[in-house]
N, C-alpha and C positions, 0 to 999 in steps of 0.2 A: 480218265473216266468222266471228270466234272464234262471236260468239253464235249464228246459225246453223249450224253446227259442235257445238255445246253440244246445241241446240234438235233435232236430227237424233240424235243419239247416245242422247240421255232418251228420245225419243219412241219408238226403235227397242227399249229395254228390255223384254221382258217379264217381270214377278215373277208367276210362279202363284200363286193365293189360298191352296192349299197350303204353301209357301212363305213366304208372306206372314204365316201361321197360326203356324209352325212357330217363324219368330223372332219371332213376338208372345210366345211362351212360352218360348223362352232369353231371351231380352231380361227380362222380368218373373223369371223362375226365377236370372238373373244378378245383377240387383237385389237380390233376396231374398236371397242369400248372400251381400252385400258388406253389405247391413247388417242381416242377424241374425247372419252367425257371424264377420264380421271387426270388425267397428265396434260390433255390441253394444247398437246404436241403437232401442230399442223405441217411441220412437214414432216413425221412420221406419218400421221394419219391420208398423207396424200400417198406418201409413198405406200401406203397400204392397198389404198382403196387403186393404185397403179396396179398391185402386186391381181387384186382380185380382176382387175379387167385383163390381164396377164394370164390370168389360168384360163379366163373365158369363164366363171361362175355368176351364175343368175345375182344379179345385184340384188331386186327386190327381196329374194328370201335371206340374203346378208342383213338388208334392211328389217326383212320381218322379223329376224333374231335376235338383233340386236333392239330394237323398240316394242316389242310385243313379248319380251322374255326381261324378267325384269331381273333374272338370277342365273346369267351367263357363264358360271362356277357350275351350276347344279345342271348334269347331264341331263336326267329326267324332264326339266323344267322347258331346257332346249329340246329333248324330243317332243314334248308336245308343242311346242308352239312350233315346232316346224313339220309336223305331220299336223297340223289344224291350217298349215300355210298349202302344204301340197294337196290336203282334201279339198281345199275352198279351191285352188288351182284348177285342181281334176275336173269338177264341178263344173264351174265356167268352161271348159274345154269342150266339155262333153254337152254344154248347153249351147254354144256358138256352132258346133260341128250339127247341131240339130236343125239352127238356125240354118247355114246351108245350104240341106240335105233339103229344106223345107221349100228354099227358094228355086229351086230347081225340079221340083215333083211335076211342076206342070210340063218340063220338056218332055 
């Protein structure tokens, strides 16, 4: 009964790939601060920063998390500093693709 019980409860989970995405990159950006700036461990931390160019994950927002989030414990703390990384992101995307759009109007 437990194990159907168990089996019922996993299967009713849904994790959004958003989600999913979000702590691929606290999880890696948590890593990276436990051992570049507590433990001091360079070849962990290369082997880390291996591991991130490995999945192919945006370096800069690993970097935005880890120096712009001063409390790499506290989920909260990391969702905002990484949705204030992806708005400023958006931002500039959406102002370069204007840029462009602009340069091209006279054809």
């Amino acid at each position: 009964m437990a194990f159907l019980h168990t089996l019922q409860t996993n299967l009713l989970r849904y994790n959004s790939p958003v989600t999913s995405d979000q702590e691929e990159y606290f999880s890696c950006a948590r890593n990276l601060v436990v051992a570049q700036f507590q433990l001091a461990d360079q070849e962990l931390t290369k082997r880390l920063w291996q591991d991130v160019a490995d999945r192919n994950l945006d370096v800069d927002r690993i970097e935005n998390l880890m120096y712009r989030c001063f409390f790499q414990s506290d989920k909260d703390a990391l969702s905002a500093a990484d949705e204030a990384f992806l708005a400023e992101r958006r931002q500039q995307s959406s102002q370069a693709s204007e840029t462009r759009v602009g340069v091209f109007e006279h054809c």
